[in-house]
C-alpha positions in Angstrom: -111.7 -92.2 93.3 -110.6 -90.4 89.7 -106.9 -91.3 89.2 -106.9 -89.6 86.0 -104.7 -86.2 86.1 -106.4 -82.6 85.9 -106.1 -80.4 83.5 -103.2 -78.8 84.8 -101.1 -81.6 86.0 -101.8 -82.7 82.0 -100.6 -79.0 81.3 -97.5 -79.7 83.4 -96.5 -82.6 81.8 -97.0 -81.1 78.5 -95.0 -78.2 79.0 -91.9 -80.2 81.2 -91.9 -82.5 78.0 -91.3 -80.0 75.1 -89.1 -77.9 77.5 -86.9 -80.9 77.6 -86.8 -82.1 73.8 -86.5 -78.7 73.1 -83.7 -77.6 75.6 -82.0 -81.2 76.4 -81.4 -83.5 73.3 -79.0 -86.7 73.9 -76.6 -84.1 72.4 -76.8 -81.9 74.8 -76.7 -84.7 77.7 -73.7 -86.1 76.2 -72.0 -82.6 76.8 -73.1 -82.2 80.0 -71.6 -85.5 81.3 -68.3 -84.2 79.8 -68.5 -81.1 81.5 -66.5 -80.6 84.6 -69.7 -79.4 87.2 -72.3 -81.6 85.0 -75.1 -79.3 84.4 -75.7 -76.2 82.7 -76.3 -73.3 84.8 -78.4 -71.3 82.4 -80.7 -74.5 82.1 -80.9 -74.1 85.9 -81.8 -70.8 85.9 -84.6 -71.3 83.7 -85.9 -74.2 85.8 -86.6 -71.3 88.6 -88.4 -68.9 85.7 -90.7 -72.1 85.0 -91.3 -72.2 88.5 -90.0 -75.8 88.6 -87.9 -75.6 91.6 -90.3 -74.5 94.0 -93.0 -76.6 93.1 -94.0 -78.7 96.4 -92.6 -75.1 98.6 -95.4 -72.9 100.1 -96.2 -69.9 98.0 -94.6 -68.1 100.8 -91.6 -69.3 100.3 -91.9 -68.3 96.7 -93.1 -71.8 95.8 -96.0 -73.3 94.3 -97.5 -75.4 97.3 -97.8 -78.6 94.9 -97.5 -81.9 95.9 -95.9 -85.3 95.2 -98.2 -86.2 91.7 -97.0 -82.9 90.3 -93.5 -83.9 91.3 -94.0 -87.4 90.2 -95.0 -85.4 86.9 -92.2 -83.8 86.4 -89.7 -86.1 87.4 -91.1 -88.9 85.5 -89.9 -86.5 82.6 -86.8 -85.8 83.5 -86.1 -89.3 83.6 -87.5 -89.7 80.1 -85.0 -87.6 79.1 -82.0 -88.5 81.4 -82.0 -84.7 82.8 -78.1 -83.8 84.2 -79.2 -81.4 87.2 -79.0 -81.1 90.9 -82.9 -80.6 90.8 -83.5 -84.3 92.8 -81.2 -82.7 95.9 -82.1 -79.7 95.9 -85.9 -80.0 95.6 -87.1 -83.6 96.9 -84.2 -84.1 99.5 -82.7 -81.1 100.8 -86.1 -79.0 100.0 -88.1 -81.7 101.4 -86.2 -81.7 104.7 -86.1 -78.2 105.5 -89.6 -77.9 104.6 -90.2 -80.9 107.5 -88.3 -79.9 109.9 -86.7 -76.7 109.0 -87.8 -72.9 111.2 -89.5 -70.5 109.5 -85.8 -68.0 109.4 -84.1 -71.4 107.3 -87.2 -71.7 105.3 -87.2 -68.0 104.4 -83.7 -67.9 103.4 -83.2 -71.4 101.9 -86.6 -72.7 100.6 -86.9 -69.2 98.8 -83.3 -69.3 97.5 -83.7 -72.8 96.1 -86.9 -71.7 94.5 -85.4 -68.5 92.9 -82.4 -70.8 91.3 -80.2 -69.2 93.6 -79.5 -71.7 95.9 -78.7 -75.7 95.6 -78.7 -78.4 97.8 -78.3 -82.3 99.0 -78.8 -84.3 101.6 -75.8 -86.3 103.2 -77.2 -89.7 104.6 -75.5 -92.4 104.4 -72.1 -93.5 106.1 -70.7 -96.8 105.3 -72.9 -99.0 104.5 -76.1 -98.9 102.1 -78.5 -98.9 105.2 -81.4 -96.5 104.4 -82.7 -96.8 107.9 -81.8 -94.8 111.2 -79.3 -97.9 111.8 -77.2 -96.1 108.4 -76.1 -92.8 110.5 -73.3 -92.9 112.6 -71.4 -90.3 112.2 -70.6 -88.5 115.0 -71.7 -84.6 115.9 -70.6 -83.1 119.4 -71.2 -80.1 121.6 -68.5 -77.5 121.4 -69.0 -74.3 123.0 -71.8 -72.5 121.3 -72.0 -75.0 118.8 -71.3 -78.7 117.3 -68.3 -80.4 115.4 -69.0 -83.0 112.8 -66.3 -85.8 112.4 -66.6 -88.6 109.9 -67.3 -89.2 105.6 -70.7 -89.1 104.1 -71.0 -91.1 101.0 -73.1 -91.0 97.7 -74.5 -87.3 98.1 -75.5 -86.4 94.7 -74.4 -83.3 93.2 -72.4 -82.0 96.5 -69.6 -80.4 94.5 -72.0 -77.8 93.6 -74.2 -77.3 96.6 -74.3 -74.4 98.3 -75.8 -76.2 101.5 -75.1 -79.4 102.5 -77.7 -81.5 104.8 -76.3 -84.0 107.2 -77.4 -86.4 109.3 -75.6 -87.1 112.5 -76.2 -88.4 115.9 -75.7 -85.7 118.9 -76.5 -89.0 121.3 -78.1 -92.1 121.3 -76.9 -96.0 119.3 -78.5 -97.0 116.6 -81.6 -96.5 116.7 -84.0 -93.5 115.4 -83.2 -91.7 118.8 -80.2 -88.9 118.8 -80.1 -88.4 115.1 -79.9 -84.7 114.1 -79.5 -82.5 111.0 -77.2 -80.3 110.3 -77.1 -76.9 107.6 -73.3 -76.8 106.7 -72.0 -74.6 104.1 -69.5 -76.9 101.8 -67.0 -74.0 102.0 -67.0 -74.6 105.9 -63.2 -74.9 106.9 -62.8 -78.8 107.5 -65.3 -79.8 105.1 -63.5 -81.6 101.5 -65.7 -83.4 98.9 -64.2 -86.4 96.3 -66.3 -86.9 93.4 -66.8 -90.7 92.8 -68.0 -92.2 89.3 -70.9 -94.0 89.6 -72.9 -96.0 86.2 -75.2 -93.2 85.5 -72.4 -90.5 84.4 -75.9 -88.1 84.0 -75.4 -88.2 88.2 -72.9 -87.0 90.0 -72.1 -88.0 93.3 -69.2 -87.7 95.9 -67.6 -88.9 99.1 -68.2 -85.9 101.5 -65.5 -86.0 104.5 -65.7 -83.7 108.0 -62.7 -83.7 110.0 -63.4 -81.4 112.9 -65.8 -78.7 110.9 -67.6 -76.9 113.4 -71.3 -75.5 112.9 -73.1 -72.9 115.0 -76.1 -73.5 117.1 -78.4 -72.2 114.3 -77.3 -74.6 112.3 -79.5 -77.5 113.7 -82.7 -78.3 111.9 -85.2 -78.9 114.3 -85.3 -80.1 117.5 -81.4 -82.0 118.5 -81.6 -85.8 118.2 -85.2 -85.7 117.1 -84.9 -85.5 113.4 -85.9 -89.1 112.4 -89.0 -88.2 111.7 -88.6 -85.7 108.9 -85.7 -87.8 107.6 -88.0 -90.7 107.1 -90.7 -88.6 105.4 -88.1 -87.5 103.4 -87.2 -90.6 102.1 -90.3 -92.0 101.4 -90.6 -89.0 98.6 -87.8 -89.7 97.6 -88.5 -92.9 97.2 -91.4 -92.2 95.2 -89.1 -89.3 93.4 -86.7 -92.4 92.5 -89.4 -94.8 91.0 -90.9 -91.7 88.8 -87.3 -91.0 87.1 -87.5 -94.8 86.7 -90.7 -95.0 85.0 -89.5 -92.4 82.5 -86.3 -94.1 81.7 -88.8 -97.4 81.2 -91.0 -95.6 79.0 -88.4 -94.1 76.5 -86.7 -97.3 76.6 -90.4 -99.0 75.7 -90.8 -96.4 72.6 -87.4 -96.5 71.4 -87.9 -100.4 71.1 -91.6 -100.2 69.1 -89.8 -97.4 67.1 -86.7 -99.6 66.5 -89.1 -102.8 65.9 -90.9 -101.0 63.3 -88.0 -99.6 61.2 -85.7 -102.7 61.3 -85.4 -105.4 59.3 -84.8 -108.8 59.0 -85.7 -111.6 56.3 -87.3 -108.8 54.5 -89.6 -107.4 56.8 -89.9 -105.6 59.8 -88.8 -107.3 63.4 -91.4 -106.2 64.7 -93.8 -108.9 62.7 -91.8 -111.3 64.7 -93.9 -113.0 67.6 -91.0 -113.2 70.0 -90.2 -109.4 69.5 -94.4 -108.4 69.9 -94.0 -110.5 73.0 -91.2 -108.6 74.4 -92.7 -105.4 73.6 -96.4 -106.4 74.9 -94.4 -107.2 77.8 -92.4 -104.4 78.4 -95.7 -102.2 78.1 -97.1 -104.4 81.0 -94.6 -103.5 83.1 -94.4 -99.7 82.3 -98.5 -99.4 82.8 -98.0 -101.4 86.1 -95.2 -99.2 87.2 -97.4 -95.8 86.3 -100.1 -97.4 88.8 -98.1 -98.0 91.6 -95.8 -94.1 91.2 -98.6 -92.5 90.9 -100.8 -94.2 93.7 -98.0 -94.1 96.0 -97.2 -90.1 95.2 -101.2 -89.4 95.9 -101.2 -91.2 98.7 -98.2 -88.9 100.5 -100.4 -86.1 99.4 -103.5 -86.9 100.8 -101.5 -88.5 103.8 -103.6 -91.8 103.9 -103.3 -94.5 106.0 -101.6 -96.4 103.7 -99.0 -94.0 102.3 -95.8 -95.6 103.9 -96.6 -98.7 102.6 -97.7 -97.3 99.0 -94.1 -95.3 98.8 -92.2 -98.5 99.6 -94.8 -101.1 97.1 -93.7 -98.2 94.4 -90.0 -98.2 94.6 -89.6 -101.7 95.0 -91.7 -102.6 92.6 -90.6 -100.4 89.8 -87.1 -101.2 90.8 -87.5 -104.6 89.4 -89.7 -103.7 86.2 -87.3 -100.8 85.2 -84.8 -103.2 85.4 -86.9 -105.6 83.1 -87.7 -103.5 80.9 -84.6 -101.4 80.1 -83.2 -104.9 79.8 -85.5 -106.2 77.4 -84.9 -103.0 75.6 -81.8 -103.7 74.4 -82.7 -107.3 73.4 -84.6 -105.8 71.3 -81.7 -104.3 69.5 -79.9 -106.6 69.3 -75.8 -105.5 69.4 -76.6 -101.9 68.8 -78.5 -101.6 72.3 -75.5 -101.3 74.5 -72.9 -99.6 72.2 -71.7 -96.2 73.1 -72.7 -94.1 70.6 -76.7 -95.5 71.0 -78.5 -93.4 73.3 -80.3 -96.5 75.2 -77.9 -97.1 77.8 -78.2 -93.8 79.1 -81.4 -94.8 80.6 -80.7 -98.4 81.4 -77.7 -96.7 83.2 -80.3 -94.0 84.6 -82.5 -96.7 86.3 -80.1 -98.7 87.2 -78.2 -96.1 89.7 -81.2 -95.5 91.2 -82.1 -99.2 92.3 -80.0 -98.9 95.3 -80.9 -95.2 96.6 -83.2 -94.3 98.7 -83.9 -98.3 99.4 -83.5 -100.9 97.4 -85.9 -103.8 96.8 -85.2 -106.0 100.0 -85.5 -103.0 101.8 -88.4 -101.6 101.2 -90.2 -105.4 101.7 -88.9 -105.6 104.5 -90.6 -102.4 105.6 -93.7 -103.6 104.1 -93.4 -107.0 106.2 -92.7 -104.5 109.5 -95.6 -101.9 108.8 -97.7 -105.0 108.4 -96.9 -107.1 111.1 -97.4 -103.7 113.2 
C-alpha cells in the first residue's frame, strides 16, 4: 500500500498553499473577523474558478468527483492558514448530505450551484445538547397538508447567516433512536425561520442559534426517503470528522513552524533558545505529534474513499486522536514563546483558537471512543 500522495494531490496542495499566502495573510484574516458577514465574497468566488468548491461533487454536477484525501488536502491548508469561509458547510456538510441522500432535481440545482460559487450552505444538527449521535435530534417536524412544519432551535450551525439553504435534521416519528429522523432543504428567508449569531473562541467561525417557530416546507423539500435519513447523516459526519482533524493538523503544523522559527531567532543568555534542551524537547515533541496526526487524517480520509472495512473506525481513531495532539501541540506552542504566545496582536492564537473550536464538533474525544469501543464490541 503507497500512502505517499500523487502527483496531483502534491499539485493541489501546492497550489491551495500559495493561493492562501498569497490571497489570505493574518492581515487579511484579521479584517475578515471584523467584518460584519466574515468572509470575503470575491475570495469565494474565486474558490469556484479554482474549482475548489466542487471538489468531492460528480463532474455532472459541475464538480470534480474527488474524494476525502484531496479534501483532507485542502482543508489541512486552510487550517494552516486560519481560512474565514463557509467552505466547511457548504462543501463537506451540506454538500456531503445532498450528495448522500439528495434526488438527482436537488443535486442538479444545489450541488451545481454550490460548485459554481453561487450557492452556500450548512447543516443544522444539533439541538440542546452536544450529542453527535441520532439521540442529539429532537426537534420536532410534522405533516401539514401538502407539506411539514418545523418547530424548535438548532444550535452551532456554522456560517447560517449567510447560507442560502439550510439543512436540518428532524424527526417526522420515532424517539430517540436513528429511526424517524429526516432532512429538510429550508431556505433561511423562509417566513418563520430567525438566526442569532453566537460568538464562539475561534472568531475565524461563525456560528449561530437557528430558531423555527411554525416554518412550513413543501413536500419536495425532504431529502430522501422520510424518517430514514440516519444513514447519510452519519456518513456525513464521519467526513466531517475527518474534515475537522485535517483543519486541525494545519493549525498544528503552523503552530510547530512558527515555534522552530521563533526558537531560532530568539535569544536568551546570548544565544538562541532554541540551543536550549528543554525548548529541542518541546519542539521534537510537537513534531511527534504533528507526524502522528498526518498518519491517522490521512489514513482515515483514504479509508472513506476506498470504503474499507475499517473506515468508521479510522474516521473516529483520527478525530479523536488529533483532538488531543492539536491541543498539545498548539499548547506547547506558546510555551515556547513565552508571554508573546497568547497576546493579541501575535498571530498564534488564531490557530490555538482554530483547533480548539473544533474539539467539540462533529464529536469530541469521548465520543468518538466510545464509538470505537461499540464498532468493536459489534
Amino acid at each position: 500500500m503507497d500512502f505517499s500522495f500523487t502527483p496531483d494531490q502534491q499539485l493541489l496542495r501546492q497550489s491551495v498553499r500559495a493561493f492562501l499566502e498569497e490571497k489570505v495573510s493574518t492581515k487579511v484574516v484579521r479584517q475578515l473577523v471584523d467584518d460584519p458577514l466574515g468572509y470575503s465574497e470575491p475570495l469565494w468566488s474565486e474558490l469556484a474558478t479554482l474549482g475548489w468548491l466542487g471538489l468531492l461533487f460528480p463532474e455532472q454536477y459541475g464538480g470534480s468527483g474527488l474524494g476525502m484525501v484531496e479534501l483532507a488536502l485542502v482543508l489541512e491548508e486552510m487550517g494552516r492558514a486560519a481560512f474565514p469561509s463557509p467552505y466547511f458547510p457548504s462543501v463537506v456538510l451540506a454538500g456531503s448530505a445532498l450528495n448522500f441522500a439528495g434526488n438527482p432535481a436537488q443535486k442538479e440545482k444545489l450541488l451545481t450551484g454550490i460548485a459554481a460559487g453561487r450557492v452556500k450552505a450548512t447543516l443544522a444538527f444539533l439541538d440542546g445538547s452536544l450529542n453527535w449521535g441520532p439521540g442529539g435530534i429532537s426537534m420536532k417536524a410534522e405533516r401539514r397538508g401538502s407539506g411539514f412544519v418545523l418547530r424548535g432551535v438548532k444550535r452551532f450551525v456554522p456560517w447560517a447567516h449567510v447560507s442560502d439553504v439550510i439543512l436540518v435534521a428532524a424527526r417526522t416519528s420515532g424517539g430517540t433512536g436513528s429511526e424517524g429522523i429526516s432532512l429538510f432543504l429550508v431556505d433561511r428567508t423562509t417566513p418563520g425561520v430567525s438566526v442569532a449569531p453566537v460568538k464562539g473562541i475561534d472568531l475565524t467561525t461563525r456560528w449561530a442559534e437557528v430558531f423555527f417557530a411554525e416554518a412550513e416546507v413543501p413536500t419536495d423539500a425532504l431529502v430522501g426517503p422520510q424518517g430514514r435519513a440516519w444513514p447519510a447523516l452519519e456518513t456525513t459526519l464521519q467526513r466531517a470528522a475527518v474534515g475537522a482533524a485535517a483543519e486541525m493538523l494545519g493549525a498544528a503544523r503552523r503552530c510547530l513552524e512558527m515555534s522552530t522559527e521563533y526558537a531560532k531567532v530568539r535569544e536568551q543568555f546570548g544565544q538562541p533558545i532554541g540551543s536550549f534542551q528543554a525548548i529541542k524537547h518541546k519542539c521534537a515533541e510537537m513534531l511527534l505529534e504533528v507526524e502522528n496526526t498526518h498518519s491517522a487524517v490521512y489514513y482515515a480520509a483514504w479509508a472513506l474513499d476506498a470504503n474499507a472495512p475499517d473506515a468508521a473506525v479510522a474516521a473516529s481513531v483520527a478525530k479523536s486522536y488529533v483532538g488531543d495532539a492539536a491541543r498539545r501541540v498548539c499548547g506547547e506552542a506558546i510555551q515556547v514563546h513565552g508571554g508573546i504566545g497568547f497576546t493579541w496582536e501575535y498571530d498564534l492564537h488564531l490557530y490555538f483558537k482554530r483547533a480548539k473550536a473544533l474539539e467539540p464538533l462533529y464529536g469530541d474525544q469521548e465520543h468518538h471512543r466510545e464509538l470505537i469501543v461499540q464498532r468493536a464490541a459489534s
